[in-house]
N, C-alpha and C positions, 0 to 999 in steps of 0.2 A: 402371423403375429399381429395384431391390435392395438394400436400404436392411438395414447389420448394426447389430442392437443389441448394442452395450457391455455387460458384465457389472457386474453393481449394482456390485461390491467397485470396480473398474477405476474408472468412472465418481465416484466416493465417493472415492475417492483424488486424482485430478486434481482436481476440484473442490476438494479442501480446500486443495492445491496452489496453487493459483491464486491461493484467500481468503489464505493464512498469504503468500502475495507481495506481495499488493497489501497488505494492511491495516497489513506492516513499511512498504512507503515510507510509506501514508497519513500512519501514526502517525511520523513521520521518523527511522526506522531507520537515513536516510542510507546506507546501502550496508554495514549493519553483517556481511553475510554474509561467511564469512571468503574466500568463491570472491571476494567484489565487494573486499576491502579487501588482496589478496596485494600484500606490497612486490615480486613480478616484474613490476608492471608499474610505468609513471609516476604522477606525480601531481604536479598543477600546487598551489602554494603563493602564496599574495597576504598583503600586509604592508599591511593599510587605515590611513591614518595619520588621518584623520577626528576631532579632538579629542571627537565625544560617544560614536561607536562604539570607535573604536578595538580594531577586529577584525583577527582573521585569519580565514584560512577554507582548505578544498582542495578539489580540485577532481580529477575525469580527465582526460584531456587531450584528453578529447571537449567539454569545457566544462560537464560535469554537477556541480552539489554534490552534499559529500560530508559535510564537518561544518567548523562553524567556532566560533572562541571569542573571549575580548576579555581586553584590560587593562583594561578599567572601575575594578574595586575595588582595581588598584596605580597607577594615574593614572598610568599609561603610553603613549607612544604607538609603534605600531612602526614603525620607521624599514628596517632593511635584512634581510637575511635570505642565509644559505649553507646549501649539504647539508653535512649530516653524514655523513649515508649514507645506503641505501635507505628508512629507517624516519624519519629524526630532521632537524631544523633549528636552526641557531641563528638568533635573532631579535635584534636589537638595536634599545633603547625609549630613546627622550628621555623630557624632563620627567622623569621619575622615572628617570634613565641605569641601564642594566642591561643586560644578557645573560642569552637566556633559552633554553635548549633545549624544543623542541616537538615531541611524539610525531605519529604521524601517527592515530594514538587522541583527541588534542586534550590530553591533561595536559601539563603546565607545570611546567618544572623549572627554578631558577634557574642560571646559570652564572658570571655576576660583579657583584655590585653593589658596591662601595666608594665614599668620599667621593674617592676619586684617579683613577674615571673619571665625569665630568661637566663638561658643556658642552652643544654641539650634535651630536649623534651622528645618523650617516647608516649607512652602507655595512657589510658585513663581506665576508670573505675567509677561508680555510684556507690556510696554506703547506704545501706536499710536508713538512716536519718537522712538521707537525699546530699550528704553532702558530694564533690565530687573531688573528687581524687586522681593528680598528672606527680609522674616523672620528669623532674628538673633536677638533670645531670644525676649527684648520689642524694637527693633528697625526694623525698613525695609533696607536692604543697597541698593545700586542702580549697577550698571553696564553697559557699552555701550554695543555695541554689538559683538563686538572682544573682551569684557571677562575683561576691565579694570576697577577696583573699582573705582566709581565717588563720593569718600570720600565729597565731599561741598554739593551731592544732596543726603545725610542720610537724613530719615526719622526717626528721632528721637523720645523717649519714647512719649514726650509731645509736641504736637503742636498745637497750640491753645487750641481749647476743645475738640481734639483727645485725648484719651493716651490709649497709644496700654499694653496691658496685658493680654501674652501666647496668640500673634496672630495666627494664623490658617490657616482655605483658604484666600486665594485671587483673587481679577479679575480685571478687566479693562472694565470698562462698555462699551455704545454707544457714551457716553458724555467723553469718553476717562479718567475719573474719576478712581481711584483706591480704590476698595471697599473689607474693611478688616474684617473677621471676629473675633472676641475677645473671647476668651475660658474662658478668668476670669477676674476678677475682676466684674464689675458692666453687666458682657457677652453682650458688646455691637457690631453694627456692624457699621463701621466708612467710611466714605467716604472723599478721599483728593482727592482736588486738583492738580492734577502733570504736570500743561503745561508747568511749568516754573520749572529751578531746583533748588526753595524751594517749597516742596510742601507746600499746608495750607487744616487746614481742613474746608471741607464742610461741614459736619454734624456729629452723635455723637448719635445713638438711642438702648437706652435699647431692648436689646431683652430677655436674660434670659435662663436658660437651657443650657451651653455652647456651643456657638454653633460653628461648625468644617468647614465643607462643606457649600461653597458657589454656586451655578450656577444660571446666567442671563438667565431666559427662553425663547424660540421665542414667548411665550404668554406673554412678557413684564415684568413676575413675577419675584421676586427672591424665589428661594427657597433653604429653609436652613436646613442642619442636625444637629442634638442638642444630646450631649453626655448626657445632664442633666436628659432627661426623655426617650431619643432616639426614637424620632419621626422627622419626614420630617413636615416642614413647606411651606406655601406661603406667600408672604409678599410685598406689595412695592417694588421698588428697591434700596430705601433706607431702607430698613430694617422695616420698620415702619407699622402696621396693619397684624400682622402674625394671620394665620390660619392654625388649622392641617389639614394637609393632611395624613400621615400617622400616626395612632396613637398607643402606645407603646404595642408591643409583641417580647419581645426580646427573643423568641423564632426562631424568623425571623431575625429582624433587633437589633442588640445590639450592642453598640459605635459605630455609622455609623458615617462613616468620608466625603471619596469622595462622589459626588453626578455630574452624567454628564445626557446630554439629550441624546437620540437613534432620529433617522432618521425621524420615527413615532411621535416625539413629547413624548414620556412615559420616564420614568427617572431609570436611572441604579442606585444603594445606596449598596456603601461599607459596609457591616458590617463587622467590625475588629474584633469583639470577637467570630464572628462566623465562620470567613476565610472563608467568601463568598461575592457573589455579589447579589442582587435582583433587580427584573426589578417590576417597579408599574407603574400606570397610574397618572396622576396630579391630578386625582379625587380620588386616594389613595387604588385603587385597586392591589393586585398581581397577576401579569402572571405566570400562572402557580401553580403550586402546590408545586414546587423543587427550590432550588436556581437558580437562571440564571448559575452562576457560582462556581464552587467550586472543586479545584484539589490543586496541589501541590504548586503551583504560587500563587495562593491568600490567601497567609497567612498573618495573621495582615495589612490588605492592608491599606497604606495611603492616598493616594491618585489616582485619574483617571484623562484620560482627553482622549478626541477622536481626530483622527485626520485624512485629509482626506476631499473630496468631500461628507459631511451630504447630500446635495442635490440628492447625485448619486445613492441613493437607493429608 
């Protein structure tokens, strides 16, 4: 066999190549390369509500970390999370109530802190007019998009044949509609109105099993996570005609909260009791045999949301 040797310079090259690769992740460069952090692609977001952590973190949507950080030193904890855009999140923090915009760099900028939002804060939402949209306690407040409370456009406990009780996720449909999920009371999922700044509500359907997690799927479904029996639903998009999809082994999935889609079309599901993530298929199968995810970051996780070019993978 005929064995060519490498020219010194070639060899000496690769080789540094390889050291200056390896000793960034050792040293936890996290993916700091600007090919490894481009917003053309996804990137999966967790909202850890963990009272000592109280992290965030991101992720690829291969389930690799990337960098994560904490509310420690604002004694916050995060509760819900929406995209901004390719680059940015809002975050919203109990105990210390706030809105927080989150680079995908890891810096923290704040977006609303006042004495006029606090209570128990979950969920947010963007409306097609950019406003944005948090759960305090049984009410929604509103805010434009430089961070100022739009005190006239509250969504209030009762409106019409809404009434929100220990709302949850939220989203903003196709129909630019704001569709709420209800933890208690009659565990309904409610749909307003918001073109205009009263909203009213649309509709108002029993679902049952508290449910937590919302996501609009590109197969047109809603599908919903339910604290009550902790199984993954498909449903209308008004909440109406649910079917399991994933049915209860809380061994896997227990109190699942977040619920987002991957690139693939297959769906990520927080489970908070077990400080992990699982990936299934919409026909209710798991990938894998291990949790998608599960370190230091995904502890009692709240909430997900991707953000990012979905198309770009």
């Amino acid at each position: 066999m005929i064995r060519m040797k490498m020219p010194v310079h070639i060899s000496l090259f690769v080789a540094f190549s390889l050291l200056f690769i390896s000793c960034g992740k050792e040293q936890g460069d996290v993916l700091s390369l600007a090919s490894e952090t481009s917003t053309s692609i996804p990137y999966l977001v967790i909202a850890g509500s963990d009272g000592n952590h109280r992290g965030f973190a991101f992720y690829t949507t291969d389930g690799e970390f990337i960098r994560g950080g904490n509310f420690r030193a604002e004694t916050a904890t995060p509760r819900g999370l929406v995209a901004l855009d390719s680059e940015n999140v809002y975050m919203s923090l109990d105990t210390t109530d706030s809105i927080y915009q989150i680079n995908l760099d890891g810096s923290k900028t704040l977006f609303h802190g006042s004495a006029q939002f606090s209570g128990t804060i979950y969920d947010l939402a963007i409306g097609t007019n950019g406003n944005v949209y948090a759960t305090e306690n049984n009410r929604i407040e509103v805010f434009d998009a430089s961070g100022i409370r739009l005190g006239s456009d509250l969504i209030d406990t009762n409106t019409g044949a809404c009434t929100l009780n220990s709302p949850r996720g939220m989203l903003v449909n196709a129909s630019g509609q704001l569709v709420v999920a209800n933890a208690g009371g009659a565990d309904e999922i409610l749909t307003y109105d918001i073109s205009t700044s009263t909203a009213t509500c649309v509709s108002h359907v029993s679902f049952g099993n508290n449910p937590y997690g919302i996501l609009l799927h590109s197969d047109g479904y809603l599908y919903v996570t339910t604290q009550g029996d902790d199984r993954v639903y498909r449903a209308d998009p008004d909440g109406s005609n649910p079917v399991i999809v994933w049915d209860t082994d809380t061994s896997i999935i227990n109190d699942p909260t977040g619920i987002v889609e991957l690139p693939n079309g297959d769906l990520l599901v927080a489970s908070s009791a077990t400080d992990s993530i699982e990936r299934i298929t919409t026909t209710g199968e798991r990938v894998g045999t291990e949790p998608f995810i599960r370190d230091v970051y995904s502890l009692n996780i709240a909430d997900m949301v991707i953000i990012g070019d979905i198309s770009s993978e």
